[in-house]
C-alpha positions in Angstrom: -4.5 -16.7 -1.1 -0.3 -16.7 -1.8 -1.1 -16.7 -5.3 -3.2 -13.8 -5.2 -0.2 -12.1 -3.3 2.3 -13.8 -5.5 0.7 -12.4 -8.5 0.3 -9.0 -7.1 -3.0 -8.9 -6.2 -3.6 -9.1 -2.6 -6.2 -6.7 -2.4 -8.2 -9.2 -4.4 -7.3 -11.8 -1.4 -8.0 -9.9 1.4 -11.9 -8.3 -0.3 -12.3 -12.4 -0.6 -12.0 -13.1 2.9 -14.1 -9.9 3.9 -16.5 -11.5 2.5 -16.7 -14.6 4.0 -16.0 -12.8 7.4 -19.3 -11.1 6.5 -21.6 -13.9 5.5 -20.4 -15.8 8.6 -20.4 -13.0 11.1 -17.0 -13.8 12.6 -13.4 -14.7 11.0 -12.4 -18.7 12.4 -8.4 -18.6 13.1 -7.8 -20.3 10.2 -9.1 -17.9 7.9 -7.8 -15.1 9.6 -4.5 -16.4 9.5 -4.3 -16.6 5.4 -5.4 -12.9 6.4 -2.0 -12.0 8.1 0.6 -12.1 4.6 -1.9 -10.4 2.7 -1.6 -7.5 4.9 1.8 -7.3 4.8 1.7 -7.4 1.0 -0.1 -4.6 1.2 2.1 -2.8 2.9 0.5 -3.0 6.5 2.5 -5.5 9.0 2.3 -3.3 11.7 -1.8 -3.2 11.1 -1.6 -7.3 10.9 0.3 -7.8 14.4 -2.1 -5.3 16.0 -5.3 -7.3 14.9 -3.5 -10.3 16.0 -2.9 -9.3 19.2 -6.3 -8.0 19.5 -7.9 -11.4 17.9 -9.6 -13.2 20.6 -7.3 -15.5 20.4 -4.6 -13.6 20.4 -2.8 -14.7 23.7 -2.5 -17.9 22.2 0.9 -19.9 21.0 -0.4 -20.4 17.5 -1.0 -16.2 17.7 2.8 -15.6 18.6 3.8 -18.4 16.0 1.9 -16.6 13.2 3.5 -12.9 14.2 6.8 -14.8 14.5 6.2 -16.1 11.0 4.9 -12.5 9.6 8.0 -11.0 11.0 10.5 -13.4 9.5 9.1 -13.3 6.4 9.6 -9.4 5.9 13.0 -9.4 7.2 
C-alpha cells in the first residue's frame, strides 16, 4: 500500500482495500490500519483520526499508537 502512496496513487490503495472491506463485510485492524497513510495522502488526516477514534477498537493502545504515528508523519 506505501508504494501506491509513494508513487502517487493512493486513491488506487484505498479503492483496494474498499474492496476487501466489502467482500468480507468488516475491515480487521490490520487492514484498516494500511488504511490510515493513505488517507492522509489524500489529503484527509483529520477524516483518518476520526474513523479511528470511531473504529471499534478505537480506545485501544495500538489505536492511539497509530494516530500518534499519522500525526508524526505529517509534521
Amino acid at each position: 500500500m506505501h508504494l501506491l502512496a509513494d508513487r502517487g496513487h493512493p486513491e488506487d490503495g484505498l479503492a483496494y482495500l474498499d474492496t476487501l472491506k466489502e467482500r468480507r463485510g468488516k475491515e480487521v485492524w490490520e487492514f484498516f490500519r494500511m488504511r490510515l497513510p493513505l488517507m492522509v495522502a489524500c489529503g484527509r488526516p483529520e477524516e483518518a483520526i476520526e474513523l479511528s477514534m470511531a473504529h471499534p477498537e478505537g480506545g485501544t493502545w495500538y489505536t492511539a499508537w497509530a494516530i500518534a504515528e499519522l500525526l508524526a508523519d505529517a509534521g
